[in-house]
C-alpha positions as semicolon CSV with decimal commas, in nm:
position;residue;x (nm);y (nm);z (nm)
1;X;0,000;0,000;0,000
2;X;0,091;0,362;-0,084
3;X;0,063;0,615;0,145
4;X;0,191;0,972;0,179
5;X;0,408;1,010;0,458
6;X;0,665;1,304;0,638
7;X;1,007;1,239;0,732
8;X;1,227;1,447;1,003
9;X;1,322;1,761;1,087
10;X;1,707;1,828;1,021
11;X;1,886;1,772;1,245
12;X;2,205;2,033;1,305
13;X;2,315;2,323;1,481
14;X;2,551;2,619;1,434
15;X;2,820;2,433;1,458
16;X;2,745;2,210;1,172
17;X;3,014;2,173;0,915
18;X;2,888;1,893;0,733
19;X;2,563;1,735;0,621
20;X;2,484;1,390;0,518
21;X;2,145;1,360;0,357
22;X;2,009;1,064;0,288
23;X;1,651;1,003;0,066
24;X;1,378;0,937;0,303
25;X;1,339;0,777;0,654
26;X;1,324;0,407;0,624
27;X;0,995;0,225;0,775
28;X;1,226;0,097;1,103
29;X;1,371;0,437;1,113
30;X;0,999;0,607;1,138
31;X;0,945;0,366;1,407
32;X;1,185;0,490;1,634
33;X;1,129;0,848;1,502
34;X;1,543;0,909;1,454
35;X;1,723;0,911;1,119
36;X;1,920;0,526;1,000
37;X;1,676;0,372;1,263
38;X;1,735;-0,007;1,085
39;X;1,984;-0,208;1,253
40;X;2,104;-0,363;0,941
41;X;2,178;0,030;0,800
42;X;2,535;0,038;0,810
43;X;2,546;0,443;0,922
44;X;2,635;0,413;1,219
45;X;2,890;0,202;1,181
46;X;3,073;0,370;0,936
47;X;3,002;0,733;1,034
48;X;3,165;0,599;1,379
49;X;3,457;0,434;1,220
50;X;3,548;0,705;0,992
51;X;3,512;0,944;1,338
52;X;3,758;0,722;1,515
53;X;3,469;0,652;1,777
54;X;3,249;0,320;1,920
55;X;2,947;0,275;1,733
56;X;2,663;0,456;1,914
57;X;2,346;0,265;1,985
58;X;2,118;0,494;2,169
59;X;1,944;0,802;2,063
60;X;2,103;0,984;2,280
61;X;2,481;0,825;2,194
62;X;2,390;0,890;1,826
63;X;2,291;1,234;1,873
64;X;2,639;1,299;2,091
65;X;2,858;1,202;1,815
66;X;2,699;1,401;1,573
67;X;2,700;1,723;1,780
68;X;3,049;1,589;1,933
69;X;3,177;1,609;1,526
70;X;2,944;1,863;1,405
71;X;2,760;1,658;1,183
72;X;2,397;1,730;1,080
73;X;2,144;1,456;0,906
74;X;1,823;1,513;0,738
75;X;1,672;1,425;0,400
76;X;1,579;1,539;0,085
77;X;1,274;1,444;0,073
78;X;1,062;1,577;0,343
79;X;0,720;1,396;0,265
80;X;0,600;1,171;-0,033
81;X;0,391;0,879;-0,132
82;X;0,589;0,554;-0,033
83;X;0,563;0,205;-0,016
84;X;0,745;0,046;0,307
85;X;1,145;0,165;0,267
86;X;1,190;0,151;-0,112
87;X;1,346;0,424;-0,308
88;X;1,180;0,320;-0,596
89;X;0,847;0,400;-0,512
90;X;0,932;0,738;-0,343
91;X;0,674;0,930;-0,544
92;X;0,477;1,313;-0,533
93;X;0,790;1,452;-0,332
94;X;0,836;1,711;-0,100
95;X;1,180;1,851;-0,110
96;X;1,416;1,987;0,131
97;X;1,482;2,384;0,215
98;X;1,877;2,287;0,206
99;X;1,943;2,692;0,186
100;X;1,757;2,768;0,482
101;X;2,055;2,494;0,703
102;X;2,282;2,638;0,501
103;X;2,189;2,980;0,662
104;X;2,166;2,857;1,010
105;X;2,464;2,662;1,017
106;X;2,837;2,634;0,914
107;X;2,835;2,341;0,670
108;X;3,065;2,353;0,386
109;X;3,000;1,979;0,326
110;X;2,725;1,793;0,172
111;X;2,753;1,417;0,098
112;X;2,471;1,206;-0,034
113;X;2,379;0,873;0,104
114;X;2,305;0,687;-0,217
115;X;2,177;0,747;-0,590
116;X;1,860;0,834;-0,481
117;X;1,963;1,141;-0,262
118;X;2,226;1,269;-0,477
119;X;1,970;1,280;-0,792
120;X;1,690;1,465;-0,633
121;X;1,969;1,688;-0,479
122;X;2,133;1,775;-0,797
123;X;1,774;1,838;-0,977
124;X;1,662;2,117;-0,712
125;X;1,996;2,220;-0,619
126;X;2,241;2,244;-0,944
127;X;2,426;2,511;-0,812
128;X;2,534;2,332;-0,452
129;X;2,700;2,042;-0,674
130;X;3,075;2,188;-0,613
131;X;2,975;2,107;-0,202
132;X;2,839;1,788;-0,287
133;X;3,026;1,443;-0,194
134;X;2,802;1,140;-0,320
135;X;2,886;0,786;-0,146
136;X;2,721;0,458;-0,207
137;X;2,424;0,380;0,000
138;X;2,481;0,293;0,328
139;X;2,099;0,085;0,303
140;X;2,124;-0,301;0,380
141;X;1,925;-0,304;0,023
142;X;2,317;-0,217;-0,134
143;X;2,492;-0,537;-0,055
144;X;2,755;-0,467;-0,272
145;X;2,874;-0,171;-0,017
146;X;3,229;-0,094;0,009
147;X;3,244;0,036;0,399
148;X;3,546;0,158;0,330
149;X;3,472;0,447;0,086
150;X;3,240;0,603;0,372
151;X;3,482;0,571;0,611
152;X;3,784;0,727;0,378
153;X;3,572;0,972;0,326
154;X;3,455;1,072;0,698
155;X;3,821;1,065;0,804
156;X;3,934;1,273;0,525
157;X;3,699;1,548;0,676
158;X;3,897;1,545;0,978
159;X;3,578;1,612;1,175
């Protein structure tokens, strides 16, 4: 079943000096109401790994390493017509104000989480390309993930 459905807030501050957006919050991550919510999602894991820290589990260990490393999340897709957690059906989209967290933060530093994310970014937001990073998706749909490029990538930051 199809259903139209909104996803999070962002979530940043300030101090923010990069942003990883993903497409839309998975069905397990809507459960728990916090962004990479599945357990299979890699995220974590490599967003922890490339930050030289343990892999947070709770909401409140996730949200300390991303403030800890000034790292926002949110999506660009803020609501749509989906069915369960698959990017392919993501239709009738709601996008993203990524100008307005530009304004209200200090991120120099946008990296996609997957195809999906990094084509609906580049069709609203041409002219952000040049801060754009785009990594394979961290989603236990992409089996073929290379951890490593995520975590290259996070340490070459230097967060």
């Amino acid at each position: 079943m199809v259903e139209r459905v909104k996803g999070f807030d962002p979530y940043f501050n300030s101090n923010s000096v990069v942003l990883i957006l993903g497409s839309f919050p998975s069905v397990k991550s809507r459960e728990v109401s916090f962004y990479y919510g599945n357990e299979r999602n890699r995220f974590w894991e490599v967003l922890a790994k490339g930050l030289n820290e343990e892999k947070p589990t709770t909401l409140e260990e996730k949200k300390a390493l991303l403030d800890k490393h000034n790292v926002a999340l949110w999506d660009i897709v803020t609501e749509c017509e989906i069915k369960g957690s698959q990017d392919s059906s993501i239709k009738l989209i709601g996008v993203a104000n990524i100008r307005k967290v530009l304004e209200e933060s200090s991120i120099r530093t946008i990296i996609t989480n997957g195809n999906k994310a990094k084509d609906i970014f580049l069709k609203f937001y041409p002219d952000l390309e040049q801060m754009m990073i785009s990594l394979p998706s961290t989603s236990p749909a992409n089996a073929r993930l290379d951890v490593n490029v995520w975590i290259d990538t996070i340490k070459g930051l230097k967060l």
